[in-house]
Structure formats: C-alpha cells, structure tokens
N, C-alpha and C positions, 0 to 999 in steps of 0.2 A: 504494500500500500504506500503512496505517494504522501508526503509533506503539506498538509490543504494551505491555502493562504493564515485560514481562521485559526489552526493548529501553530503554524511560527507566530505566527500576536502573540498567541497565548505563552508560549515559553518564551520571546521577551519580559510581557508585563509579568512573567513570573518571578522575575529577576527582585522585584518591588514589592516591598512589606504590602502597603495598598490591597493590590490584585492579589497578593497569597490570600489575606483576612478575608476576602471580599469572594471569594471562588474557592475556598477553603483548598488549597490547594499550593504544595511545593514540590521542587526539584530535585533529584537525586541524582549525581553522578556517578561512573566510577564502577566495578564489577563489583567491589567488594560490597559496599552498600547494597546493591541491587540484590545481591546473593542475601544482605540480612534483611531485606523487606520482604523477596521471597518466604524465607527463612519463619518470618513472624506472620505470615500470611496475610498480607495488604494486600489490597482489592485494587490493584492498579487501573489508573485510567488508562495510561497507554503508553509506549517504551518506545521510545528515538534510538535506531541503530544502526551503526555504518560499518563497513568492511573491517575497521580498524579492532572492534570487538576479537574476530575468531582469529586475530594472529597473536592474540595475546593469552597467558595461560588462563586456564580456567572460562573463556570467553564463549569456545564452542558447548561446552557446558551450559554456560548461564544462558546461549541463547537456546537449548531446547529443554531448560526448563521454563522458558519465558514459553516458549510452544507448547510442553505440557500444562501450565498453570493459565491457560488461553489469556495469553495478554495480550490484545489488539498490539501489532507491531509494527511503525512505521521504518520502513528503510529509505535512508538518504547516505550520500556523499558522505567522504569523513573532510571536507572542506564546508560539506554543509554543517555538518553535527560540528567541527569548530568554530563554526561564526553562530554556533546557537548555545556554544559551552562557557561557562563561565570560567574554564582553568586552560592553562597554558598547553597541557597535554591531554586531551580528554579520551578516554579509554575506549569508544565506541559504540558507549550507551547512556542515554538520558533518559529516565523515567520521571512522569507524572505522576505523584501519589496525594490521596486525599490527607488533610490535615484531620487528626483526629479528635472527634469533641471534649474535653475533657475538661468538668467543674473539680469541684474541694471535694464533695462526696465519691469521688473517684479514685483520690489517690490513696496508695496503698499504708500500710500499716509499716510500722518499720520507721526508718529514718530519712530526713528526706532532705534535699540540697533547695537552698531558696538564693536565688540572682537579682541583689537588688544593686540598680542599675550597672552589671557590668556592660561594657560598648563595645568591647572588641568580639567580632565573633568566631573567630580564633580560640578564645579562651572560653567561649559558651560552649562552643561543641568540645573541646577539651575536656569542661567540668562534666560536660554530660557522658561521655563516654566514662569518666574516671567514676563518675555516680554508679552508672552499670557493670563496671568492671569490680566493684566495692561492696555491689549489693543494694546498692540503693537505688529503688525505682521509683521515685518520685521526686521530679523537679519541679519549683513553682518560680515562674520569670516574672517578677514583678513590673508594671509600667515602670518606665524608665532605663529596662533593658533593652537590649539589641535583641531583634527578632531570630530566637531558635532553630528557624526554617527558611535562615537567610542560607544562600548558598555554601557559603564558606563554612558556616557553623554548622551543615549535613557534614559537607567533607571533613572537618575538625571532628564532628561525633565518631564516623567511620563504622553509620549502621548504628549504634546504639542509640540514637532517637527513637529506633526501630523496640527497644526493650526498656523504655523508661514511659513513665507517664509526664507529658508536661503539661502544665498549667500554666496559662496562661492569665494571670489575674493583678487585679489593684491591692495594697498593703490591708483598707478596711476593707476586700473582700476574703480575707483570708487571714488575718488579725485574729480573730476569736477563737479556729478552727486550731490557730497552730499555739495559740498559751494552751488550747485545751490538751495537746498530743500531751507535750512534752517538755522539757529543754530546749531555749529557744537559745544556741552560741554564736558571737559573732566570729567570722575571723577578722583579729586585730591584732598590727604590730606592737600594741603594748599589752596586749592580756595574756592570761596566763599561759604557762606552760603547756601544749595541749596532752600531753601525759600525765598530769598531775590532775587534768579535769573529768578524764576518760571513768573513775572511781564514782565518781557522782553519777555516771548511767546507769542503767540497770541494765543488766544482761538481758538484749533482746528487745529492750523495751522502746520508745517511741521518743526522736529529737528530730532538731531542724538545725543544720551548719547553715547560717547565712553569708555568701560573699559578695561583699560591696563595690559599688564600680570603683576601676584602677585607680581615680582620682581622689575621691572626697569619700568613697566608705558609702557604708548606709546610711537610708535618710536617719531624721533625729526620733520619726516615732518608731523604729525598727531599734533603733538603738535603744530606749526608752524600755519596751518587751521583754529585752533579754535579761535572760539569765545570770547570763556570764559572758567572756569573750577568750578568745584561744590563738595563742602565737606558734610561731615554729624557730625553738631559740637555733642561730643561727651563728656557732662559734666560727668558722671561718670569716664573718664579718663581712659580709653581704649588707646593702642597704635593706633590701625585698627581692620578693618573690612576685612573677608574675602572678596576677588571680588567677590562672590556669593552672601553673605549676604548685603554687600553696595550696588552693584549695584542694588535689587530688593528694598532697599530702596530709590534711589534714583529715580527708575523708576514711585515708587509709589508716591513721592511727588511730580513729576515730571507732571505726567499723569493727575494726582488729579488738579491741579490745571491749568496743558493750556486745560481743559473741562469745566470748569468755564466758562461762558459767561457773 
C-alpha cells in the first residue's frame, strides 16, 4: 500500500504535542521499540516501512510479525521514511500507535516516579525506561513537563512507555491521590542521604520519587507535600547529576531496598 497524501500530514503534525493530544496518537521509531509495542500488544494504527528494515538484524523478523499481528503496512522509499523520520538514521520502520487513556485510578500499586516539570526529553524517556527496568510502573508527568510521547523521549524510553502507565495530569489532580499512597520524596541536592531514607519504607509498600525540572526543582506546592527529600552523596565531587542519570539512581537504590523483606 502506497503513502496517501492524508497519511504524511498526519506523521508531520505528529511531530507536535498539539496533534499527539488532539488525535490521541504518537510515533514510534526504530525495531527495537516496535518489537516492544508488539511485545505489549498495541493495537497499531499503521506501520511506515522501507527496504532499509530487512537489511538490518532482526528486521525481516519484525516485518512478519507486523504480517502476522495484521498491521495495515505502508511501504515507501527509505528517502521517503527519512524525510518523515525524526532521527538521523532511521531503521526502516515508523509506527502509529494510539496514546493510551490513563487517569489516577489506573495507576498501579507499588511505587511510582512523578516528573515535575522536567524539559529535556532525553531525560523523560531515560526516567521512564529506568522506572520499568526498576519495577516501577507508574509514571505521573505533571503540567509543566515535556510531553512523554514527544519523539525523542519514545526513543530515550527504548519501548518501555510500552510497560509503564503514564499519566498525564495537573499537581491538584493528583495531590490527594499521592499523600494518600505513601511517601511523597523529593530528589534534592541537599536532602538526605538516599540510603539512610530507604529504612522508612516499608517493604513493598507504596511511595512516589519526584524529579524536578533540570532548572528550579519542583514547584513550591510539590515541595510543601513531601515527606522528605533524597540526594546521591557524591565523593568524587561532581556539581550534579543529570535528572536522567540521578533519578535512575535513585530509583535503583530506592526499589533495591523497600523489596527487602
């Protein structure tokens, strides 16, 4: 099947938070992703693929499981699929997948990662992948973050958007929801030790790591909620840590230890 006019609009204006929200719907590059949308069973709208797919490993694979999982498949160019890809080497497949609905009575039990305004989405799709590789499936973006299902931050998850719940919500739509779980911790470069705070969870039981945009942190009523706040002491003498890189360290010390029983 042929590239329609109606079909490249659509994967420009996909490019733009706008059209995502608005057509519930985002981009996924890349084999590996596509093998975890697969993987999680998403209900694909339709898959962008050009010759450049089956020369690379794994590709003549993903394309006949795109054949057995009947995913409508457009075939184009790989000049075409790179003036519609958002990355510099695009693997030889774009998928449209619907964004999934998901309020506060949805997210799961357990521990959960809250993004309040980070901007790079480099470091979203990093936390989100670090969330699922950790065991935590539930991330809540608060406004004022960069949108989860901006292109880069699929590719930064690397598939694991595909095993996390995100929410997308306001600080008073989910205020009430998260004093109620648990432990509400900031990551802060002057709070405690986060092995020293890890004793105060309960084994198993329910918290929220907030990490603040690169800039100015959480707002002041996020701040105001918590509990407590958690550093990562840093004797080599480093100023910081990217919110990407901190935060999957704190997730890990974090996770490590309220599973202890």
């Amino acid at each position: 099947m042929e590239l329609s006019r109606e079909r490249e609009r659509l994967l420009g204006r996909l490019k733009t938070r706008r059209t995502r929200e608005r057509e519930g719907l985002f981009l996924v590059e890349g084999i590996r992703s596509a093998e975890e949308a697969l993987a999680a069973g998403v209900r694909l709208r339709f898959a962008v693929v050009s010759p450049r797919l089956t020369e690379l490993a794994g590709g003549t694979a993903l394309r006949e499981r795109l054949v057995a999982a009947r995913v409508e498949t457009v075939d184009v160019t790989d000049a075409e699929l790179g003036a519609l890809s958002d990355t510099e080497a695009p693997q030889g497949i774009l998928l449209v997948c619907p964004q999934p609905s998901v309020d506060a009575a949805d997210l799961p039990s357990g521990p959960l990662l809250v993004l309040d305004g980070v901007q790079d989405p480099g470091n979203v799709g990093t936390l989100i992948r670090a969330a699922a590789a950790f065991g935590v499936r539930g991330v809540i973006a608060l406004d004022g973050t960069v949108d989860p299902y901006n292109p880069k931050a699929v590719r930064a998850a690397a598939g694991a958007i595909f095993a996390t719940r995100v929410l997308l919500a306001s600080w008073e739509e989910v205020a009430a929801p998260l004093r109620a779980r648990g432990p509400l911790l900031l990551a802060d470069m002057v709070g405690s030790d986060v092995a020293s705070v890890t004793a105060s969870i309960a084994p198993g039981g329910d918290w929220a790591l907030v990490i603040g945009g690169e800039g100015a942190g959480p707002r002041t009523a996020v701040r105001g909620a918590a509990e407590g706040s958690v550093c990562i002491p840093m004797p080599g003498g480093a100023d910081s840590l990217n919110a990407g890189v901190a935060g999957a360290i704190l997730l890990y010390v974090l996770t490590r230890e309220s599973t202890r029983g």
